[in-house]
C-alpha positions as CSV (number, residue, x, y, z in Angstrom):
1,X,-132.0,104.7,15.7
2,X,-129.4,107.6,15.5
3,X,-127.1,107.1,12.4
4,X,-124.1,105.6,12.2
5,X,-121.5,107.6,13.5
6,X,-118.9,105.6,11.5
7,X,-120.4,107.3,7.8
8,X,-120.2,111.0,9.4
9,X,-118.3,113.6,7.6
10,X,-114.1,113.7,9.6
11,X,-114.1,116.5,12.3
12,X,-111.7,119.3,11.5
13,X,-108.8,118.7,12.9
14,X,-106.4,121.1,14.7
15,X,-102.6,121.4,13.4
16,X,-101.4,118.5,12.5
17,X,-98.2,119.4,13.8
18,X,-98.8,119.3,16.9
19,X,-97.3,115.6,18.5
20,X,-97.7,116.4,22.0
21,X,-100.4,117.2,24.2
22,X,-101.7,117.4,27.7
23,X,-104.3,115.0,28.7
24,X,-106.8,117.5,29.2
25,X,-107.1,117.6,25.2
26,X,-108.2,113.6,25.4
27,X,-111.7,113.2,26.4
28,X,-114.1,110.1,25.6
29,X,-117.9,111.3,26.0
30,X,-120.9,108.5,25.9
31,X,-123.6,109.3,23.0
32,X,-126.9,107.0,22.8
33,X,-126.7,103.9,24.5
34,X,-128.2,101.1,22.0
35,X,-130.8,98.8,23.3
36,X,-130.7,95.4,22.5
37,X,-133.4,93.6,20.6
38,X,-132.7,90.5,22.7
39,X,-134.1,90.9,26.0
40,X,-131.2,90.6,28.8
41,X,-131.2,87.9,31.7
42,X,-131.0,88.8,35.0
43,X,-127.5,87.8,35.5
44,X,-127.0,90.4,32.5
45,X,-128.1,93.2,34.0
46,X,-126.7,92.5,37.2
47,X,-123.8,92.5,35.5
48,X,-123.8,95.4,33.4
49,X,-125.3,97.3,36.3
50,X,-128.4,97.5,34.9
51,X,-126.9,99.3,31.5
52,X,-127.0,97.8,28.1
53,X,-123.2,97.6,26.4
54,X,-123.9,98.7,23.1
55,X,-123.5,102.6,22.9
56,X,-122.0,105.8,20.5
57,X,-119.4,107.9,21.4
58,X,-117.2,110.5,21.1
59,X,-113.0,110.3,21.3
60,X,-111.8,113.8,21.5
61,X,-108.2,113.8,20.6
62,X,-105.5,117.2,19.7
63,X,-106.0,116.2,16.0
64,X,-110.3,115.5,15.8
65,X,-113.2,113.8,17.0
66,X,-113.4,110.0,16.6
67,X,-117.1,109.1,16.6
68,X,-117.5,105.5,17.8
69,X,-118.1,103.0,16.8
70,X,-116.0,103.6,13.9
71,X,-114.0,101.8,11.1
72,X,-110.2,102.9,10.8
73,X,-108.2,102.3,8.2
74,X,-104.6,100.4,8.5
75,X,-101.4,102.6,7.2
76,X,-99.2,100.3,8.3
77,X,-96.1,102.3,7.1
78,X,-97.7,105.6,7.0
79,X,-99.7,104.8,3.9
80,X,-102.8,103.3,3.1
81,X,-101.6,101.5,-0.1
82,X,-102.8,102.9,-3.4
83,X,-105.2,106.0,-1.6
84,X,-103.9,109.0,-1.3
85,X,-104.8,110.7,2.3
86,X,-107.3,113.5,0.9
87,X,-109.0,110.5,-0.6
88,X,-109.2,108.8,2.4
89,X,-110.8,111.8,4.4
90,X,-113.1,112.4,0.6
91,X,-114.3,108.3,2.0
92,X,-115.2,109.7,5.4
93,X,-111.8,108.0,7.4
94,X,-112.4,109.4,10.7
95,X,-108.7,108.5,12.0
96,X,-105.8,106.0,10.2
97,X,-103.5,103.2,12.2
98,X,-100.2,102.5,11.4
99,X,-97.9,100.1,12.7
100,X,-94.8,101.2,15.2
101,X,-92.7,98.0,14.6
102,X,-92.8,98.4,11.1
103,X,-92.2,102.5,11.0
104,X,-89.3,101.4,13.8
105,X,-87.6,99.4,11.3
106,X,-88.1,101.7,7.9
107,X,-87.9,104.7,7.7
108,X,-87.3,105.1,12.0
109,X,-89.1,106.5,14.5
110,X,-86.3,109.3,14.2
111,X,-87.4,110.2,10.8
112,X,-90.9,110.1,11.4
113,X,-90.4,112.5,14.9
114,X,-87.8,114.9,13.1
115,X,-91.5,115.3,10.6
116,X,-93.5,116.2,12.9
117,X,-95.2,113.1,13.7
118,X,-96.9,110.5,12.1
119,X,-99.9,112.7,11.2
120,X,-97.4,115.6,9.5
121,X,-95.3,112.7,7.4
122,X,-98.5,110.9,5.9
123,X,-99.8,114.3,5.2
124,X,-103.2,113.3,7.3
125,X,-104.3,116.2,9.4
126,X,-106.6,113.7,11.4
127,X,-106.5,111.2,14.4
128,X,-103.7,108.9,14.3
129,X,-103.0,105.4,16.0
130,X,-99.7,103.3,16.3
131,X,-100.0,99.4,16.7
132,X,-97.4,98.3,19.5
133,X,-95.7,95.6,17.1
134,X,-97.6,93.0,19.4
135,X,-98.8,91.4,16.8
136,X,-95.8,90.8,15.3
137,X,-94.8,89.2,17.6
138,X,-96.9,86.3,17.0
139,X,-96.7,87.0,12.9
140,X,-92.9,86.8,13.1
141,X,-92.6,84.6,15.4
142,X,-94.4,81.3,16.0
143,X,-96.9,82.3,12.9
144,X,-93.5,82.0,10.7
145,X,-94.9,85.5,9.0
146,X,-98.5,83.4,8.7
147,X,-97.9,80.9,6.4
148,X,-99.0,78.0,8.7
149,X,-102.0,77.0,10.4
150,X,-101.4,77.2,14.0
151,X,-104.5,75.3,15.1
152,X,-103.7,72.2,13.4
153,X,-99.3,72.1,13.6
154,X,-97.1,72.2,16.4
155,X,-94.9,75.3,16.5
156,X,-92.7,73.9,19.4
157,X,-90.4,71.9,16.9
158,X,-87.1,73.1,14.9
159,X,-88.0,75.6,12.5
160,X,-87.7,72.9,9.5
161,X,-90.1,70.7,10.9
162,X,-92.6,72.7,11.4
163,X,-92.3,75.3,8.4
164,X,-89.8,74.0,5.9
165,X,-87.6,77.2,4.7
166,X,-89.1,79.9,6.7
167,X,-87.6,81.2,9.9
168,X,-88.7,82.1,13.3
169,X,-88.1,86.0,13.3
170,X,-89.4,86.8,16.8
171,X,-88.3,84.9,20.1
172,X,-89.9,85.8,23.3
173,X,-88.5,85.6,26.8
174,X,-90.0,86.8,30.3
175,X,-88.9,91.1,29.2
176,X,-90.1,91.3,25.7
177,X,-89.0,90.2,22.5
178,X,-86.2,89.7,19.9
179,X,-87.0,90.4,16.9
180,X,-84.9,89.7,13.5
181,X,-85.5,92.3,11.0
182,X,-87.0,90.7,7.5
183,X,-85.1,93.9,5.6
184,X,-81.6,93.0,6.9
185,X,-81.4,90.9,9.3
186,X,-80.4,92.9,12.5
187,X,-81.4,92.0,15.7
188,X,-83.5,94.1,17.4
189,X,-85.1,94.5,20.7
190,X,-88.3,95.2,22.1
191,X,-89.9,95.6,25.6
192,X,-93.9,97.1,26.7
193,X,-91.2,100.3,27.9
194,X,-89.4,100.3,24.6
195,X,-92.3,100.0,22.1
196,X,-94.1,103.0,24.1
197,X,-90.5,105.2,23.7
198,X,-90.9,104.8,20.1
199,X,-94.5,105.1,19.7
200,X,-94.2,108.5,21.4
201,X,-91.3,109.5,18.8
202,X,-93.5,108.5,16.3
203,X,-96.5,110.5,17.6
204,X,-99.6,109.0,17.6
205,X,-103.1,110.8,19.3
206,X,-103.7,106.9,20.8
207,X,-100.9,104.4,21.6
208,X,-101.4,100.9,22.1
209,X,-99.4,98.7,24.9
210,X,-97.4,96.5,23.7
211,X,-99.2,92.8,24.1
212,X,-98.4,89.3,23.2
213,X,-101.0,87.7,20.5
214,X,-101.3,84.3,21.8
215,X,-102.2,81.3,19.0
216,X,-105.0,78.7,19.4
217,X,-101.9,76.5,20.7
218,X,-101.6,78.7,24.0
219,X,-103.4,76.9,26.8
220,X,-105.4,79.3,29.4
221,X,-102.7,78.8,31.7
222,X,-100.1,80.7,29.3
């Protein structure tokens, strides 16, 4: 069993000032396949073509290597709270995420882009990712900032009724989302084209599309 790529040593990364790149300098390469101690049915390899799922691999990005599978930790603003980023590369982080809704609100995707990136403003010469904000939209929005259970109330109701004192800060329509800061209270807008604007000013290596996290609530239909 090869070892787990997740407790390797961080790649050396190139400059991490470098925000853009070509897509020739992203590459994803397939290491050991894993087989699976549970013999597979028929229909599973028919559908897998014959291949087993489970398998290492390599991300090649402008700033390192990401070997997968692996666990990254959340920056949300551009800081994983209380560990400084050398310790975070000391505890074998192979890349960090952050969170493009919340760096759009403070300090501004402007602030993070005049840096040099996300990578250059957190001081982390590694593999970055950026979180769309689509999970805020379900947070902020029907999940009243998650302090109700969505399996068990109806979040169709006035906001009183179905979280007394706490407002809905996200509304969605059939183009993206409105979202009410919780610093200030501007309005503020957001779209799958806007959130990928801002996660390239930020300046990520890997950008997520900007989804819609549906509750327990949601039928299949939705």
């Amino acid at each position: 069993m090869p070892a787990n790529p997740a407790s390797a040593p961080p790649v050396a990364a190139t400059d991490p000032t470098a925000t853009t790149a070509d897509q020739s300098q992203f590459s994803f390469t397939v290491g050991t396949r894993l087989a699976d101690s549970r013999a597979p049915s028929g229909a599973q390899l028919a559908a897998n073509r014959g291949e087993f799922l489970g398998r290492t691999g390599t991300i090649t990005t402008p700033h390192g290597e990401i070997r997968t599978p692996a666990f990254i930790a959340v920056g949300t603003k551009a800081t994983v709270k209380s560990v400084l980023p050398e310790s975070m590369a000391e505890l074998g982080a192979q890349a960090l995420l952050a969170n493009a809704y919340h760096l759009y609100l403070q300090p501004g995707a402007d602030v993070l882009d005049e840096a040099g990136g996300l990578g250059a403003f957190m001081n982390w010469s590694g593999p970055t990712f950026t979180d769309s904000g689509g999970f805020q939209v379900m947070s902020l929005g029907s999940g009243f900032k998650k302090v109700i259970d969505m399996k068990s109330v109806d979040t169709s109701g006035p906001d009183d009724a179905v979280a007394p004192g706490k407002e809905r800060l996200a509304h969605i329509d059939d183009d993206g989302v409105w979202f009410k800061s919780h610093l200030n209270g501007d309005r503020h807008r957001f779209s799958p084209e806007i959130s990928m604007q801002v996660q390239h000013r930020i300046g990520a290596d890997i950008m997520f599309a900007f989804d819609e996290l549906t509750t327990l609530q949601n039928s299949r239909g939705y």
